[in-house]
Chimera marker file (.cmm) of the C-alpha trace (Angstrom):
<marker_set name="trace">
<marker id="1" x="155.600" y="-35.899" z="-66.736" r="1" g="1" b="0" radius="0.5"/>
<marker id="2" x="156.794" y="-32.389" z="-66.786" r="1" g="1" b="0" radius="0.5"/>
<marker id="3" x="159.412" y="-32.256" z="-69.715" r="1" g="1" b="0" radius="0.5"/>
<marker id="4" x="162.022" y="-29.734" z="-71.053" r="1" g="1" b="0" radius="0.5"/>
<marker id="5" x="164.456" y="-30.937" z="-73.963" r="1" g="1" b="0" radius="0.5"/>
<marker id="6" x="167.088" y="-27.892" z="-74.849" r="1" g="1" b="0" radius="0.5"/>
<marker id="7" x="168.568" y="-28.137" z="-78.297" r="1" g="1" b="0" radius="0.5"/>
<marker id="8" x="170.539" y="-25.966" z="-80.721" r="1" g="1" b="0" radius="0.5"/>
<marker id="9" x="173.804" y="-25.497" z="-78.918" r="1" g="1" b="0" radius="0.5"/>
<marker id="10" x="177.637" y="-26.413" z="-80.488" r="1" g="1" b="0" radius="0.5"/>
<marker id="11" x="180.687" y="-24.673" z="-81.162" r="1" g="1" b="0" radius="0.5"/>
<marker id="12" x="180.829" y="-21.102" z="-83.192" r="1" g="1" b="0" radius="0.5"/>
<marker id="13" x="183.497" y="-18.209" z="-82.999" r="1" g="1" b="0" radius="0.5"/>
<marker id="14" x="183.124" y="-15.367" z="-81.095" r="1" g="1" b="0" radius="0.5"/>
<marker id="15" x="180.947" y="-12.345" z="-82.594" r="1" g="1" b="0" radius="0.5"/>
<marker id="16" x="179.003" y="-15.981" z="-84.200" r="1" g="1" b="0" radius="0.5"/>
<marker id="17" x="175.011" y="-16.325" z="-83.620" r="1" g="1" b="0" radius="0.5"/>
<marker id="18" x="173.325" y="-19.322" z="-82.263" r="1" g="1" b="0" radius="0.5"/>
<marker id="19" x="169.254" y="-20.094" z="-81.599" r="1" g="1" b="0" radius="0.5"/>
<marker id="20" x="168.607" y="-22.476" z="-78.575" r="1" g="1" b="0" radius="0.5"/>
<marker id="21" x="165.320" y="-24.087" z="-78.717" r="1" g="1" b="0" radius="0.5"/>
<marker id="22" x="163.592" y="-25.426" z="-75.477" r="1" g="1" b="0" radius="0.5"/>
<marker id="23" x="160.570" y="-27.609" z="-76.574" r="1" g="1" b="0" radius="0.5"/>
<marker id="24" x="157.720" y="-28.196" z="-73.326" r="1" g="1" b="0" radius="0.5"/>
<marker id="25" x="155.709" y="-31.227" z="-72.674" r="1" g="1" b="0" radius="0.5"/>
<marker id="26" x="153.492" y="-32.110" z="-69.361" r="1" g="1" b="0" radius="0.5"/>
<marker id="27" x="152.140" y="-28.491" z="-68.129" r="1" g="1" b="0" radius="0.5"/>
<marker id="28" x="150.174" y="-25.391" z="-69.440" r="1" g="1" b="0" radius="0.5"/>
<marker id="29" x="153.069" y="-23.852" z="-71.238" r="1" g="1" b="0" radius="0.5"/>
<marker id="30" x="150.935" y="-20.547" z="-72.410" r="1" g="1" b="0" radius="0.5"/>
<marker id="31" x="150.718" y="-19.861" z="-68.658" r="1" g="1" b="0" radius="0.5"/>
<marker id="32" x="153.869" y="-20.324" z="-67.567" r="1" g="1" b="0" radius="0.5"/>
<marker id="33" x="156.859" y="-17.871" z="-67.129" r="1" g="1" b="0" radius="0.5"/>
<marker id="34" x="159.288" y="-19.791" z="-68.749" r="1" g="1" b="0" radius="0.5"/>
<marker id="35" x="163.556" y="-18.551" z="-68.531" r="1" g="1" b="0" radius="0.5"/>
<marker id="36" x="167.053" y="-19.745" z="-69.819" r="1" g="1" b="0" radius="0.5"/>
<marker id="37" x="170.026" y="-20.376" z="-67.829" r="1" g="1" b="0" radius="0.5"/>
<marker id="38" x="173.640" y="-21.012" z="-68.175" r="1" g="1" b="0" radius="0.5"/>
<marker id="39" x="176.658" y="-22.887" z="-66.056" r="1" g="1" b="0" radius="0.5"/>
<marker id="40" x="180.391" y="-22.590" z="-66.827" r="1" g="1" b="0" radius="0.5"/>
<marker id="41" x="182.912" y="-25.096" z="-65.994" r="1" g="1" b="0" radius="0.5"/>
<marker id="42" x="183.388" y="-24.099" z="-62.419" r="1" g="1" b="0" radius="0.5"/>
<marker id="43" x="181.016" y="-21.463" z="-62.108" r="1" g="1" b="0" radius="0.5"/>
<marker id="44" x="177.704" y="-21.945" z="-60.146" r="1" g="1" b="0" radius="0.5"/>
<marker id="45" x="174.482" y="-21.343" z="-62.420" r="1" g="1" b="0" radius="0.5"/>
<marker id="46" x="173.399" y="-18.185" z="-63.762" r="1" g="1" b="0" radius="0.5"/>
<marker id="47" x="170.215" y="-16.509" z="-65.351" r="1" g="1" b="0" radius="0.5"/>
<marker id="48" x="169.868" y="-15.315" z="-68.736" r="1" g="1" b="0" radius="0.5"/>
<marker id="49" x="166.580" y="-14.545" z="-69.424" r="1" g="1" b="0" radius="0.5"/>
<marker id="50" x="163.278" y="-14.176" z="-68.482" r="1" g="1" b="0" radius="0.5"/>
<marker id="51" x="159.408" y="-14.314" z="-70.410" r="1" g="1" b="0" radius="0.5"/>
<marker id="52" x="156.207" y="-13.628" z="-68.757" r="1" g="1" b="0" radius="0.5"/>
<marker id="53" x="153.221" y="-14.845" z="-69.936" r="1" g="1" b="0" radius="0.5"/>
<marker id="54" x="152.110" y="-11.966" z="-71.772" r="1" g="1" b="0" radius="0.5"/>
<marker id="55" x="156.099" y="-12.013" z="-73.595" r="1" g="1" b="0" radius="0.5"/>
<marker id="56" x="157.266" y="-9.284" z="-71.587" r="1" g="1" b="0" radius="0.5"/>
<marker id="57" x="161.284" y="-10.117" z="-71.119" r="1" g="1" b="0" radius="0.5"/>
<marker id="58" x="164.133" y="-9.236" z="-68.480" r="1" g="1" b="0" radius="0.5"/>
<marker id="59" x="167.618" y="-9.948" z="-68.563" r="1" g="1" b="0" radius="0.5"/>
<marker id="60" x="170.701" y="-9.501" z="-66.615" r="1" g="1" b="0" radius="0.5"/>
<marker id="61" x="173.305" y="-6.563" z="-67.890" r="1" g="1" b="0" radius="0.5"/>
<marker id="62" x="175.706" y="-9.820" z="-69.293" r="1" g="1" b="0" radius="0.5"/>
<marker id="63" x="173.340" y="-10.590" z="-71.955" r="1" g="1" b="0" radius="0.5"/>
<marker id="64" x="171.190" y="-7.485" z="-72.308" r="1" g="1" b="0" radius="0.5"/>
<marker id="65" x="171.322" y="-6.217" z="-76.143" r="1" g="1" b="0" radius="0.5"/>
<marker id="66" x="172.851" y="-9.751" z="-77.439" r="1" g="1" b="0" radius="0.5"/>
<marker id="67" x="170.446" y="-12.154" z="-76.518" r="1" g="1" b="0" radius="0.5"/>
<marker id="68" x="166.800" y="-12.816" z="-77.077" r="1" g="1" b="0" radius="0.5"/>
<marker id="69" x="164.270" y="-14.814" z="-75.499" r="1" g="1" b="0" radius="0.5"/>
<marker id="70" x="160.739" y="-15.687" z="-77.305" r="1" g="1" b="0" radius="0.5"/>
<marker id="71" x="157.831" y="-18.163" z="-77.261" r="1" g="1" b="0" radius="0.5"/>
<marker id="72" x="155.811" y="-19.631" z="-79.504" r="1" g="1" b="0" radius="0.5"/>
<marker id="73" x="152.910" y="-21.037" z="-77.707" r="1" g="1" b="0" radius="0.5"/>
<marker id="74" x="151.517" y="-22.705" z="-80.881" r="1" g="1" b="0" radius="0.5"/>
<marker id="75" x="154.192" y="-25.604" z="-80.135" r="1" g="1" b="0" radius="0.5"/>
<marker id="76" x="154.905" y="-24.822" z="-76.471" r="1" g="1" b="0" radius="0.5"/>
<marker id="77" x="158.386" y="-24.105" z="-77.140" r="1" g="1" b="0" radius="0.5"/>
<marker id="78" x="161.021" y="-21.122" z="-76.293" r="1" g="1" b="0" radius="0.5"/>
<marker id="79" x="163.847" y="-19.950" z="-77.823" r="1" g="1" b="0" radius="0.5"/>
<marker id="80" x="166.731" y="-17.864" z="-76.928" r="1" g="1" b="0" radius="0.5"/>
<marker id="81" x="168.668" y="-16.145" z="-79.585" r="1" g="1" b="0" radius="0.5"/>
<marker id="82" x="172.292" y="-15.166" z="-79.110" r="1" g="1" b="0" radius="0.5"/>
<marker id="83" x="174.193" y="-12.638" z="-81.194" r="1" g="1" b="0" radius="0.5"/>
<marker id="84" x="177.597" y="-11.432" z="-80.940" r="1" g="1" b="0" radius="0.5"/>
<marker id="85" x="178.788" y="-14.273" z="-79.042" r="1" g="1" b="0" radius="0.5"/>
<marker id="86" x="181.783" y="-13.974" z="-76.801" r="1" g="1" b="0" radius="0.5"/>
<marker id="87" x="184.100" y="-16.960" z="-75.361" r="1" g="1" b="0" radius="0.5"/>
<marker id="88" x="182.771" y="-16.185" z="-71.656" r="1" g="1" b="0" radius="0.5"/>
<marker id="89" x="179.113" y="-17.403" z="-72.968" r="1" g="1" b="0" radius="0.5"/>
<marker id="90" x="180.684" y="-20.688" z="-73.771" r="1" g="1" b="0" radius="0.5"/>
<marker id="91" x="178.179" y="-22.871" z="-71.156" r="1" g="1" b="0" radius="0.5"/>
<marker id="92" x="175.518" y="-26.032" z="-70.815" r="1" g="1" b="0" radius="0.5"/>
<marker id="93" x="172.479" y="-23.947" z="-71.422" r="1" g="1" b="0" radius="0.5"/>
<marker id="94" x="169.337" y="-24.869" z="-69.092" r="1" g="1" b="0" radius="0.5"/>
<marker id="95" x="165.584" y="-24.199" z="-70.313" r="1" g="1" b="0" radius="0.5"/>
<marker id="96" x="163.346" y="-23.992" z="-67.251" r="1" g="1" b="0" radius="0.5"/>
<marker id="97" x="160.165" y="-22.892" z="-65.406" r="1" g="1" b="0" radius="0.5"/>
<marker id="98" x="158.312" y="-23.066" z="-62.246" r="1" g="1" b="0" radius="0.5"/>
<marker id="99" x="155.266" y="-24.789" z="-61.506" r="1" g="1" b="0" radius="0.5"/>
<marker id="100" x="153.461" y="-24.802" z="-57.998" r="1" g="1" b="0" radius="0.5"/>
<marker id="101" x="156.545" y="-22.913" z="-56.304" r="1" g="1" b="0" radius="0.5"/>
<marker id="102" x="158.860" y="-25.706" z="-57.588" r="1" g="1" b="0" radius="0.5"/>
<marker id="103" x="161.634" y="-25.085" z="-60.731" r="1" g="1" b="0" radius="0.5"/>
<marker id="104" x="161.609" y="-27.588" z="-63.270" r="1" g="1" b="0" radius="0.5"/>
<marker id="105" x="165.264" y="-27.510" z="-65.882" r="1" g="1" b="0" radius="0.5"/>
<marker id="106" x="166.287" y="-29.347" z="-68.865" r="1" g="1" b="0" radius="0.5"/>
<marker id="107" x="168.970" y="-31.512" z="-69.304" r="1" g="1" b="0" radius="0.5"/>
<marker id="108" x="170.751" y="-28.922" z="-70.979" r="1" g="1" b="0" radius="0.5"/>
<marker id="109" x="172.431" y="-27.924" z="-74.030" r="1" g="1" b="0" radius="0.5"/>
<marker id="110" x="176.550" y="-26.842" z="-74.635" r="1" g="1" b="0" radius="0.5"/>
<marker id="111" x="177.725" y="-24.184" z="-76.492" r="1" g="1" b="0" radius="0.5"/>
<marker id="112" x="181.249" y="-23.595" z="-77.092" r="1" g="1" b="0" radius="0.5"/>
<marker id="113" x="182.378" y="-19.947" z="-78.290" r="1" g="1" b="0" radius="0.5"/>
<marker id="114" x="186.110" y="-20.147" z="-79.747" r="1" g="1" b="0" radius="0.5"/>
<marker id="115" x="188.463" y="-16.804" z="-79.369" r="1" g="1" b="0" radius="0.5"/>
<link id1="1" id2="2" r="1" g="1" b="0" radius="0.2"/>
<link id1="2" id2="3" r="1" g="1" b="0" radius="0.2"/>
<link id1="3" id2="4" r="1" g="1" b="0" radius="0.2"/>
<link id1="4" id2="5" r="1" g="1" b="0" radius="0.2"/>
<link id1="5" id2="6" r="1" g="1" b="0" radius="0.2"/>
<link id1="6" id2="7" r="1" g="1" b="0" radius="0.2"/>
<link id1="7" id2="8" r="1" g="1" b="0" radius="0.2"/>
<link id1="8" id2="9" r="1" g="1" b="0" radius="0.2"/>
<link id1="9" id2="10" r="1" g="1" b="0" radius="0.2"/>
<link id1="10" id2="11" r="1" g="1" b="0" radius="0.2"/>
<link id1="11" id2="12" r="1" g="1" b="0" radius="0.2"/>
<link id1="12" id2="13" r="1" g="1" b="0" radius="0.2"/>
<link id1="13" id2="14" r="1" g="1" b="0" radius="0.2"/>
<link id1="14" id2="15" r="1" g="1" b="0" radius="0.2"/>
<link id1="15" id2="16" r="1" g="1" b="0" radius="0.2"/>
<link id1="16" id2="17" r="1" g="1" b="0" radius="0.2"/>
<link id1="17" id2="18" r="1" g="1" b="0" radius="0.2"/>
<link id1="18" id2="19" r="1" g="1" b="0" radius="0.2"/>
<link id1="19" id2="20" r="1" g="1" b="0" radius="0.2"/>
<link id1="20" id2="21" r="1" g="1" b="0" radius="0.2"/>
<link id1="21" id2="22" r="1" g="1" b="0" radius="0.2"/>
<link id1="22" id2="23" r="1" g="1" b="0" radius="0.2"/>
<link id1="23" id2="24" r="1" g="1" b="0" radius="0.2"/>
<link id1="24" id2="25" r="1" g="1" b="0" radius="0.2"/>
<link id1="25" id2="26" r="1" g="1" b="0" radius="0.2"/>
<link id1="26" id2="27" r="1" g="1" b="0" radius="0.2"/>
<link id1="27" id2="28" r="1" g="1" b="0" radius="0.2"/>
<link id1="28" id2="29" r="1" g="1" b="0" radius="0.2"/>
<link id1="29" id2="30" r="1" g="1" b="0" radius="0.2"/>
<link id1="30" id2="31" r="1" g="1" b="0" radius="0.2"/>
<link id1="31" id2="32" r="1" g="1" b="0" radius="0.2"/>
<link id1="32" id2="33" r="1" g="1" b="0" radius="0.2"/>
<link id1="33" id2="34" r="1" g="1" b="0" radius="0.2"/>
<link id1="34" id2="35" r="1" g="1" b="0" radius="0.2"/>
<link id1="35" id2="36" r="1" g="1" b="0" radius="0.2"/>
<link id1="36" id2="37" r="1" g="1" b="0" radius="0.2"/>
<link id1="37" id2="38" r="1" g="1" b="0" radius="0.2"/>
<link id1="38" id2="39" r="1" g="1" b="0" radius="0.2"/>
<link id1="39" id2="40" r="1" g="1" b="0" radius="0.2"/>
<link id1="40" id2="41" r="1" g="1" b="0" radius="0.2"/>
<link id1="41" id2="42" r="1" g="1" b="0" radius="0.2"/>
<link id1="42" id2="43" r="1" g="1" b="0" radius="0.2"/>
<link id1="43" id2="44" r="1" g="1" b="0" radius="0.2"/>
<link id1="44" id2="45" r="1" g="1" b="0" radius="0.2"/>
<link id1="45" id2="46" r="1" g="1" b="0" radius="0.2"/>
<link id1="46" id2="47" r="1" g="1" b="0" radius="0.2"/>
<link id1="47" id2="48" r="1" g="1" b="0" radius="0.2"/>
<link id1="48" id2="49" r="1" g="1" b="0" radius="0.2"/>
<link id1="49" id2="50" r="1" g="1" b="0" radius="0.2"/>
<link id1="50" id2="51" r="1" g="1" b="0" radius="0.2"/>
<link id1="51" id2="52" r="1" g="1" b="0" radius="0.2"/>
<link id1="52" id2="53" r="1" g="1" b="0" radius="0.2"/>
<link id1="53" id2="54" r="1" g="1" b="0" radius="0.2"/>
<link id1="54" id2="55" r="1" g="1" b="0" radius="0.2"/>
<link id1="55" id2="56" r="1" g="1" b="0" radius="0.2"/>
<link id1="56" id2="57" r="1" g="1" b="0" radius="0.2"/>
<link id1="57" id2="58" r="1" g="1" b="0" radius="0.2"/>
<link id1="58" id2="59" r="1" g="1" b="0" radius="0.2"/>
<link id1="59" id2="60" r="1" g="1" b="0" radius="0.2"/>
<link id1="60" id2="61" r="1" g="1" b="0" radius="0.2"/>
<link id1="61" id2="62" r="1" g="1" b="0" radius="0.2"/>
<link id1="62" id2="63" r="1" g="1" b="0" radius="0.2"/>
<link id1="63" id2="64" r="1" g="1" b="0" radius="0.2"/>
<link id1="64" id2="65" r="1" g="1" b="0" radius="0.2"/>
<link id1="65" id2="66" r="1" g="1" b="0" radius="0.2"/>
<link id1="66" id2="67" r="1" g="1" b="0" radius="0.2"/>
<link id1="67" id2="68" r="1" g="1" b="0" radius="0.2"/>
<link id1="68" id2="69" r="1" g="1" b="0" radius="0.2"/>
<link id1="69" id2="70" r="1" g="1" b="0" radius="0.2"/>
<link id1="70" id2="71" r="1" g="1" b="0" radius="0.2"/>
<link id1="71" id2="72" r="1" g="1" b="0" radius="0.2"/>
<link id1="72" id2="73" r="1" g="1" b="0" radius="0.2"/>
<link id1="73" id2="74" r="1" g="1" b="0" radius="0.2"/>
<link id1="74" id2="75" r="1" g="1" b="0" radius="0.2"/>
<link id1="75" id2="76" r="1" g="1" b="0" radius="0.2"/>
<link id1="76" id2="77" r="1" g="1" b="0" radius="0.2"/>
<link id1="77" id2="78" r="1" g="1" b="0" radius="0.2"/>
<link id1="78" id2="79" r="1" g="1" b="0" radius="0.2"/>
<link id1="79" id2="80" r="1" g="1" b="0" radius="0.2"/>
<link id1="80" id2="81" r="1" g="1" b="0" radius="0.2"/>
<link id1="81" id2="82" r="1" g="1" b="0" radius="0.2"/>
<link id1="82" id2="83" r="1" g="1" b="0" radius="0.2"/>
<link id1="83" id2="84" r="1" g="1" b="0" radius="0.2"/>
<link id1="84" id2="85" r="1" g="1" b="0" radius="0.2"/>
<link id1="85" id2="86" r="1" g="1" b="0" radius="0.2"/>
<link id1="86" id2="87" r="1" g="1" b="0" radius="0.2"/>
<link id1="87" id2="88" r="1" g="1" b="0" radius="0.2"/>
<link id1="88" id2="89" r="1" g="1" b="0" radius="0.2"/>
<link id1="89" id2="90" r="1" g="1" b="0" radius="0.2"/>
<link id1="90" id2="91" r="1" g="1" b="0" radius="0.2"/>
<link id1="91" id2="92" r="1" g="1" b="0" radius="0.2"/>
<link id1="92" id2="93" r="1" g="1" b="0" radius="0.2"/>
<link id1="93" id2="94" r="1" g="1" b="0" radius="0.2"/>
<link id1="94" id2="95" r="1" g="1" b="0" radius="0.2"/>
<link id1="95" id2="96" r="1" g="1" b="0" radius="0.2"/>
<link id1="96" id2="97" r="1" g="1" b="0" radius="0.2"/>
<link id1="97" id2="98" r="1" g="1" b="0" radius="0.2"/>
<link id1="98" id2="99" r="1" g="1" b="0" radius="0.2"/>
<link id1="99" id2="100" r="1" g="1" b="0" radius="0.2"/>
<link id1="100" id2="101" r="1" g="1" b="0" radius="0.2"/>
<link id1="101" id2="102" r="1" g="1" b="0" radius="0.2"/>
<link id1="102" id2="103" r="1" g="1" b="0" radius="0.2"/>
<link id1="103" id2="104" r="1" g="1" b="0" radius="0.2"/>
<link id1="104" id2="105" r="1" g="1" b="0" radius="0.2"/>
<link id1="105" id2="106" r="1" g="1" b="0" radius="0.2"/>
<link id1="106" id2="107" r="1" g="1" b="0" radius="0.2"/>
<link id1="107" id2="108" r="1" g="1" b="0" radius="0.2"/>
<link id1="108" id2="109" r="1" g="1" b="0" radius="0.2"/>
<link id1="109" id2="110" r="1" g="1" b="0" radius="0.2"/>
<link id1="110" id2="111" r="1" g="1" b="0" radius="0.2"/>
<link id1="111" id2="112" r="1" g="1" b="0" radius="0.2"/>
<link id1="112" id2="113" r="1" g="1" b="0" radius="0.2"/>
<link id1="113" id2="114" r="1" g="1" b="0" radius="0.2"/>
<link id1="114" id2="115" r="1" g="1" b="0" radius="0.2"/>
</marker_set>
């Protein structure tokens, strides 16, 4: 019942800007800590980003100062905004949060940054 659908991602050139949206169904999204993740071809999955429940937001030093995670808990959806794109962001972007000690992801969304 618990449902995450990513959308927004495609293909831009690097120093481009893209807004993923992550829209929630099935759980108390204002109460949730809700975070963005990413997996290159090869690569095992990584964080992004991080929101608390009060909006406060972490990142790792990869994205820190490009990208952007927000909520709006008027349509239990989050976002992540990235700027200044680079080709080693090109990923399938995963939405996700944790309910009752157990993750929950999206199916996920690609983006494609171009050199």
């Amino acid at each position: 019942q618990v449902q995450l659908v990513e959308s927004g991602g495609g293909l831009v050139q690097a120093g481009g800007s893209l807004r993923l949206s992550c829209a929630t169904s099935g759980f108390a999204f204002k109460t949730n800590v809700m975070g963005w993740y990413r997996q290159a071809p090869g690569k095992q999955r990584e964080w992004v980003a991080t929101i608390t429940v009060d909006g406060v937001t972490v990142y790792p030093d990869s994205v820190k100062g490009r990208f952007t995670i927000f909520r709006d808990n008027a349509k239990n959806t989050v976002y992540l905004q990235m700027n200044n794109l680079k080709p080693e962001d090109t990923a399938d972007y995963y939405c996700a949060t944790a309910l009752r000690g157990t993750n929950y992801w999206g199916q996920g969304t690609q983006v494609t940054v171009s050199s």
